[in-house]
C-alpha positions as CSV (number, residue, x, y, z in Angstrom):
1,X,-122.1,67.1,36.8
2,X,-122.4,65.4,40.2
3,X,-121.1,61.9,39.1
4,X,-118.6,63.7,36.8
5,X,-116.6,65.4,39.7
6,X,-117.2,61.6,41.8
7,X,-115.3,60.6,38.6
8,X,-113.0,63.3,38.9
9,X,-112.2,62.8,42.7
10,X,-112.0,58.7,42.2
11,X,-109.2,59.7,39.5
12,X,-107.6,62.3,41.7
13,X,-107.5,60.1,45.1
14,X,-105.8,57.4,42.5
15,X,-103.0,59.7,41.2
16,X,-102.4,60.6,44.6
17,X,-102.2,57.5,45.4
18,X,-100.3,56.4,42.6
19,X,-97.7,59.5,42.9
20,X,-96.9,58.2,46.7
21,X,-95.3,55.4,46.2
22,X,-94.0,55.1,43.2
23,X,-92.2,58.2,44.5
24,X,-90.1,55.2,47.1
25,X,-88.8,54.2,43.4
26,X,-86.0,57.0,43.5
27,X,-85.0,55.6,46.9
28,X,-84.8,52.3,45.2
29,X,-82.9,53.7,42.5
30,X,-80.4,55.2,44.8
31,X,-79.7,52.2,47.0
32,X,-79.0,50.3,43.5
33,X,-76.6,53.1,42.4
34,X,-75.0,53.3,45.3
35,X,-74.7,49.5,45.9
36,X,-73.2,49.2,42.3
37,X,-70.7,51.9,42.6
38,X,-69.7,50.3,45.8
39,X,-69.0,46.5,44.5
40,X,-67.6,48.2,41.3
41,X,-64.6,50.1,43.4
42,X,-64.0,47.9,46.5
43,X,-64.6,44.4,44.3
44,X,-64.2,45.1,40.8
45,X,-67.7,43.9,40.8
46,X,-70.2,45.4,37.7
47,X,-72.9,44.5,35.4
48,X,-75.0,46.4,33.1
49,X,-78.3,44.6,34.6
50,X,-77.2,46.7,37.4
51,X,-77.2,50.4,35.5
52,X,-80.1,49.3,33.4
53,X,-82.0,48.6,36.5
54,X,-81.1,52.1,37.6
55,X,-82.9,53.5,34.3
56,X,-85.1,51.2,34.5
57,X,-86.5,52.8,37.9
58,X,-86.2,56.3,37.0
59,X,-88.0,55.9,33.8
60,X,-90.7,54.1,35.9
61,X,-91.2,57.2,38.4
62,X,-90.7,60.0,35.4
63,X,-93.8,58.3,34.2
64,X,-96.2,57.2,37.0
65,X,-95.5,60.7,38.5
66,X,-96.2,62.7,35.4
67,X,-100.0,62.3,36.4
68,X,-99.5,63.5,39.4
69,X,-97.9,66.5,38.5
70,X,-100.5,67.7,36.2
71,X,-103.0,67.1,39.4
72,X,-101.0,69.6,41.7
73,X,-100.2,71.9,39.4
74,X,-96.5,71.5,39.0
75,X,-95.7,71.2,35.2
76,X,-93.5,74.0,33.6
77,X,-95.7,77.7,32.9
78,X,-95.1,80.7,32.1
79,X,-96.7,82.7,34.8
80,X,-94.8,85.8,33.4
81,X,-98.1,86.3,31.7
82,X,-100.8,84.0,33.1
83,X,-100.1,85.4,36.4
84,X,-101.5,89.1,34.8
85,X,-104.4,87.2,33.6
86,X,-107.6,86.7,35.7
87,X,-108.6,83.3,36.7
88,X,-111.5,82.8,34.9
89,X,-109.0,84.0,31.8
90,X,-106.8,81.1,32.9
91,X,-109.5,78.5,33.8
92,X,-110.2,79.1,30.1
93,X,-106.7,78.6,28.7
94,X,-106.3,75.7,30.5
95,X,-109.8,74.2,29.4
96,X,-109.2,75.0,25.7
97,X,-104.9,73.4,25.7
98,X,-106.2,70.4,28.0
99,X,-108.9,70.0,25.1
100,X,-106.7,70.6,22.1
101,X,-103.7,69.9,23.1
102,X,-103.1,67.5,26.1
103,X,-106.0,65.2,25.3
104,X,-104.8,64.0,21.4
105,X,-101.6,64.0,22.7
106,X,-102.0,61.6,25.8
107,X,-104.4,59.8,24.1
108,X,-102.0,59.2,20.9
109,X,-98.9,58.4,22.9
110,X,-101.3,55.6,24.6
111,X,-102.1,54.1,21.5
112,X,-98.7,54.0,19.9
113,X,-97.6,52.9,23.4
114,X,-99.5,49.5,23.6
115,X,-98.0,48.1,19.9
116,X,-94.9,49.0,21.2
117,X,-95.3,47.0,24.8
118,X,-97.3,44.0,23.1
119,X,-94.0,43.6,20.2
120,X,-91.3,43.6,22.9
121,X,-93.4,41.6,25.4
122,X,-94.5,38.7,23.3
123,X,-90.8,38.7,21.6
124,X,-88.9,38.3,24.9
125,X,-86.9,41.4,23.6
126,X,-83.5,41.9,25.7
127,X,-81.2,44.5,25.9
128,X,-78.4,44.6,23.5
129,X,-76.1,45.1,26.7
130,X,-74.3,42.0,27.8
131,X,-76.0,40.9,31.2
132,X,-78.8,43.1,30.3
133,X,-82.4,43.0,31.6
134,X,-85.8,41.9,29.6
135,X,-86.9,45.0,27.9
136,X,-90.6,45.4,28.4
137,X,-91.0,46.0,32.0
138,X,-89.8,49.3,31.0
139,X,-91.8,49.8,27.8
140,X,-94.7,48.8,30.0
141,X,-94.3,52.1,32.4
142,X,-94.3,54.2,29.2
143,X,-97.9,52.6,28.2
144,X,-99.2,52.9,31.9
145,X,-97.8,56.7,32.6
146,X,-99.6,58.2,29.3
147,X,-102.8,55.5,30.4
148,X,-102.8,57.2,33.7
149,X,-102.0,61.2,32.4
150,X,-105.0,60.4,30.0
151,X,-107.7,60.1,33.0
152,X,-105.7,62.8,34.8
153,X,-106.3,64.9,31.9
154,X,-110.0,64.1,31.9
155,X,-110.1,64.8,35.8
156,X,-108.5,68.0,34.9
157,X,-111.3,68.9,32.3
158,X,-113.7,68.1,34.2
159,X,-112.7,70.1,37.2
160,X,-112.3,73.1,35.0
161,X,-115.7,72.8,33.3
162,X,-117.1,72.8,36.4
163,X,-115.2,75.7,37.8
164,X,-116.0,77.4,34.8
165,X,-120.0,76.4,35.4
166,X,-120.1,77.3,39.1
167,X,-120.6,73.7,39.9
168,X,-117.2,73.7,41.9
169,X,-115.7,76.5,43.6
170,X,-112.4,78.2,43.2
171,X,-109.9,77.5,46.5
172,X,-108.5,80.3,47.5
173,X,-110.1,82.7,45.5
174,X,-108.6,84.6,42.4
175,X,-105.8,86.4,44.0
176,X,-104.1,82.4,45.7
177,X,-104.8,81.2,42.5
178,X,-102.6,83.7,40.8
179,X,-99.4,82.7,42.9
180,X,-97.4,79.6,42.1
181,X,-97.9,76.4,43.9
182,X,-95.4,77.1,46.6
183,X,-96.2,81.0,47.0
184,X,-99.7,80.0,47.4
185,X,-99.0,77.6,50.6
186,X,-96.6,80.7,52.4
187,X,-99.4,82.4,51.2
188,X,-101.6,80.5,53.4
189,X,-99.5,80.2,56.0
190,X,-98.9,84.0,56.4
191,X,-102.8,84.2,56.3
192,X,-103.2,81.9,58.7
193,X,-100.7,83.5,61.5
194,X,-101.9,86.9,60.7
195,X,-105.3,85.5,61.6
196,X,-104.2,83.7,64.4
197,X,-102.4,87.2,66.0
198,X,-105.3,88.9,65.1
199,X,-107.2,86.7,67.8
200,X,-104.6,87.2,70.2
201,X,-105.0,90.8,70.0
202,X,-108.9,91.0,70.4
203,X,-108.5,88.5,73.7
């Protein structure tokens, strides 16, 4: 279980990574739009390599980021119900839809991902727009964001398997763990000043 969670940190620490700066991409992205929306109204200026390349780096940080979502937690639930659930209940959910349902999934979309990469890089496929860009470089982040979500996914497994085991504690405790990402960081906070007044008090 030991060199599974050193797996499982060496995939994290990449996400993280990974999720950091690709996240400058939207900055990119807006600079671009911004730029082309300029020359379009004060020189009559356009091309659709331009708005393509806008796509082009959205696409490219909807799908490196998707990893790092799933790491922190941040993906769409319905904590309507799982918040009524104990942890353990939920460690157990998750271990049985990252299993069943995330794994074929990621794994699939990787596979169909690579013929369709390979076909449109060895072709030279462009765009059908006039003045359009080469199309792989964006096929190609759709083949490396499910690659990456895949070994997120196992990092995620493995993490949960070893909560589940006792090999790897629980931060926060049950009750943190019940609150959504950003309740859980006031959460702390409050905690944290409570604590601090606390010390005030007793000096």
């Amino acid at each position: 279980m030991n060199f599974l969670l050193t797996v499982s940190r060496i995939i994290d620490r990449v996400t993280a990574w990974v999720g950091k700066w690709v996240a400058w991409l939207i900055l990119v992205a807006i600079l671009v739009s911004a730029f082309n929306a300029m020359s379009r109204k004060f020189f009559s200026i356009s091309s659709n390599a331009w708005l393509e390349l806008q796509w082009y780096l959205y696409g490219a940080v909807f799908m490196m980021a998707a990893a790092a979502a799933l790491q922190k937690n941040e993906h769409v639930r319905i904590d309507v119900v799982s918040a009524h659930l104990s942890a353990r209940t939920r460690d157990w959910i998750d271990l049985f839809c990252h299993i069943c349902f995330l794994m074929p999934f990621v794994v699939l979309m990787t596979w169909l991902s690579w013929p369709f990469f390979l076909r449109s890089f060895t072709s030279g496929e462009q765009s059908m727009n006039a003045g359009g860009l080469i199309m792989w470089p964006a096929k190609v982040f759709i083949l490396l964001g499910f690659a990456q979500l895949t070994f997120q996914a196992v990092s995620e497994i493995i993490k949960k398997i070893a909560v589940l085991s006792g090999a790897l504690g629980r931060p926060g405790g049950d009750k943190a763990d019940a609150l959504p990402p950003d309740a859980r960081e006031l959460a702390a906070t409050y905690l944290d000043d409570d604590a601090s007044d606390g010390k005030d008090r007793n000096a």
